[in-house]
N, C-alpha and C positions, 0 to 999 in steps of 0.2 A: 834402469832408465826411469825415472823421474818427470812425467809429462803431463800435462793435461789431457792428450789424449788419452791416459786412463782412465775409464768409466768401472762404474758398476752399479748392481741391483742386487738387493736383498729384498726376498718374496720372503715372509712370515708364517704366511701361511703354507705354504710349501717349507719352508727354510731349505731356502737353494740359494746360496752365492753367486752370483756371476762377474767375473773382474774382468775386463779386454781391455783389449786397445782398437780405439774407434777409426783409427787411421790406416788400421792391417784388417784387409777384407779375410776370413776365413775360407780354406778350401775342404778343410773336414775337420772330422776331430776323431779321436780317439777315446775309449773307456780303461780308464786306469783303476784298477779297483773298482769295487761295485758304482761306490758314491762320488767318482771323480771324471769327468773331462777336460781333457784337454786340447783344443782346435788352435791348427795352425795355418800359417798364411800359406801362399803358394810359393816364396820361399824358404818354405818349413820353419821359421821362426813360430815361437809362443804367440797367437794371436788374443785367446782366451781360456778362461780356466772356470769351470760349472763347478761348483760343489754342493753336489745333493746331502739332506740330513745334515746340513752344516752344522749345526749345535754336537751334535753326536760325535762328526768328523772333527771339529775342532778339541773335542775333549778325547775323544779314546787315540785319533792318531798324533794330535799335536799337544796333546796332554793341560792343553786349556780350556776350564770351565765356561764355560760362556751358555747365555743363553738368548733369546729370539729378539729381546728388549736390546739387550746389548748389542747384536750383531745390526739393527734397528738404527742404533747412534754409529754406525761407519759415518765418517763424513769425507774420508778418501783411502782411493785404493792406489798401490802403487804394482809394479808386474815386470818380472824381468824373467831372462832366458843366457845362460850362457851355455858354450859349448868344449867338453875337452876331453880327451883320452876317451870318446865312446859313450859318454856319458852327457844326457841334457840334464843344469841345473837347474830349477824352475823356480823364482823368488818372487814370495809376495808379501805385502804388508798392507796393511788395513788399520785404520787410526780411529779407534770407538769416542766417544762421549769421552771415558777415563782413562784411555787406556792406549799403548798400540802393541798390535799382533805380526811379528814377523814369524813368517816362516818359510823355509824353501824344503823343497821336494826334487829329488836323485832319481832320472829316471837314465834307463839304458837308451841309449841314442835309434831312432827309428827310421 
């Protein structure tokens, strides 16, 4: 999904990601991995996704170099969720200064 209610923030100083959707209020979230959350509506949909140590998480789990500057120049985030066989797909993409980063994340269904 493709929406303007995509938001996000990059803290630098922390380097923590945060991508949501401003239109799905949050009922919790979840810790996936050390450096990952992931909070859902209260119809279990993807509402947002934290990613702590982003530069770190972006290179050793998504195998792109990136660093604080670049993640800096995001100028949109995109966030999806689909559902099948037991399994949540989690997609995101982020569109830097030069660059764009997709990536989804396979999690077992909760």
């Amino acid at each position: 999904m493709s929406s303007n209610s995509i938001k996000f923030n990059y803290d630098a100083g922390e380097d923590i990601l945060f991508i949501y959707n401003s239109e799905k209020k949050s009922k919790g979230s979840i810790e996936y991995g050390k450096n990952l959350h992931i909070s859902f509506s209260p119809k279990n949909d993807v509402s947002g996704l934290e990613i702590l140590n982003a530069t770190e998480m972006f290179q050793s789990v998504f195998g792109l170099k990136t660093t604080k500057e670049n993640l800096s120049s995001i100028t949109k985030c995109n966030l999806w969720d689909e559902r099948s066989k037991g399994l949540i797909v989690i997609k995101f993409s982020c569109m830097l200064k030069d660059s764009k980063v997709e990536q989804k994340l396979i999690l077992q269904d909760i």
